[in-house]
N, C-alpha and C positions, 0 to 999 in steps of 0.2 A: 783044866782044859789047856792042852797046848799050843801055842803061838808060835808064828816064826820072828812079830814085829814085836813081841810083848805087850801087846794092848788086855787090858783090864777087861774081859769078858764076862764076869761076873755082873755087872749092871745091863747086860745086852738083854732086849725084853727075848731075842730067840734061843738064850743058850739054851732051852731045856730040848731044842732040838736041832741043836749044833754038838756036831762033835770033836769041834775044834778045826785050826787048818793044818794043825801039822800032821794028826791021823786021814787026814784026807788029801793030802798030797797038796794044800794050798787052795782047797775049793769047798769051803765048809757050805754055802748053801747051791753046791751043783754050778757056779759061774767061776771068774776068774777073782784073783785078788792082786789089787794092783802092789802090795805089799810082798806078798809073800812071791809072787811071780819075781820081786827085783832080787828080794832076800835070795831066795834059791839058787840065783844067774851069778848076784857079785854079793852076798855079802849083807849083815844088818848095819856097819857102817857105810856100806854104799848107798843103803835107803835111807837113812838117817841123813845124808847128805844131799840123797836126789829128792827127799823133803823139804828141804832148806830152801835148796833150788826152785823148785816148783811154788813155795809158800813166799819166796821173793819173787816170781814172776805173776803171782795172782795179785801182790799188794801195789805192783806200778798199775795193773787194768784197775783193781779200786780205786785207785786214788785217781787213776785216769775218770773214772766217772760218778767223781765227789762221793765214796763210801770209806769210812772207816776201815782201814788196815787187820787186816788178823796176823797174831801173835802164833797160832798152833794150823795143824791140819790133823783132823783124827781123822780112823780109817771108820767105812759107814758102811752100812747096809744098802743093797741099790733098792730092799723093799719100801726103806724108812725114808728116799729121799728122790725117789722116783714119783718126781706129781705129775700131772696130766694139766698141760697148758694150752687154753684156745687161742690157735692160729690165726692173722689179722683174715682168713677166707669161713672165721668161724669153725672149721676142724677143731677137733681135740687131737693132739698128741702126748708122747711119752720119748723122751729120749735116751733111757737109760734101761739096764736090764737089771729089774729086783734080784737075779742070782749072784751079779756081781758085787765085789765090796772095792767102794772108791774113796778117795781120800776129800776132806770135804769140812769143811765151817758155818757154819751160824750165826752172823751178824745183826746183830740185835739195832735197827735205826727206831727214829722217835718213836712211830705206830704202826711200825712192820719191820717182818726179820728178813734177811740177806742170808739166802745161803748161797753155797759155793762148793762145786763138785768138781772132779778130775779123776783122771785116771792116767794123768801123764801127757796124753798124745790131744783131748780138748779140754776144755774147761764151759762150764753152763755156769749162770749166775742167774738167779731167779728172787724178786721179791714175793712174800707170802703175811697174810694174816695169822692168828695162832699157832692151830699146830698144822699147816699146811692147806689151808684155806685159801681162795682166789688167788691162785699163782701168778703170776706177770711175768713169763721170760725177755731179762735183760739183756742176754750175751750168751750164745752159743757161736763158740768158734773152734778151730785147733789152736793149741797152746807152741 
């Protein structure tokens, strides 16, 4: 399967029905990819650098509210990281689109994980139980 970012697609539980983003012009499951969208415009060390960027402005809002720093940002599935979090008026919502692929981490705290999404322009930070059990949104803002 081909890549524009070279990410490791071989452990993705969709590859058997991905066909890669570089035979799909950058939009392997029908959305945008925040990866291949930069690759295409400037370049893989333009993203490799607008990663850097962005994985340093996500570790000043952690540390701004007492969480452990991350070290990487992989690129994700919005099916695998798009939870449904209730609103303080009791609503459930969703804020992200399962077609798209956004960049994003998993911080592991004492008895719940931290993840962390973006796609450039906001960022969500949400706590969760196992594998995405009783979501808590912490931070949705633009970046």
């Amino acid at each position: 399967m081909n890549t524009y970012c070279g990410a490791d697609c071989s452990k993705c539980p969709s590859k058997e029905s991905c066909k890669g983003c570089v035979s799909t012009c950058g939009s392997p499951f029908g959305g945008s990819c925040v990866a291949a969208e930069h690759i295409k415009e400037k370049g893989l060390e333009s993203y490799r650098q607008f990663k850097e960027e962005i994985k340093d402005k996500i570790n000043v809002i952690l540390k701004s509210l007492n969480y452990p720093q991350t070290e990487n940002l992989f690129e994700l599935n919005g099916r695998f990281v798009n939870l449904e979090y209730t609103l303080p008026n009791e609503e459930k919502a969703k804020f992200l689109d399962d077609r798209n692929i956004y960049l994003g981490t998993q911080i592991q705290l004492d008895d719940l994980s931290c993840g962390v999404i973006t796609d450039g322009s906001f960022i969500l930070i949400c706590t969760y139980k196992g594998f995405g059990e009783d979501p808590k949104l912490i931070l949705y803002r633009s970046l």
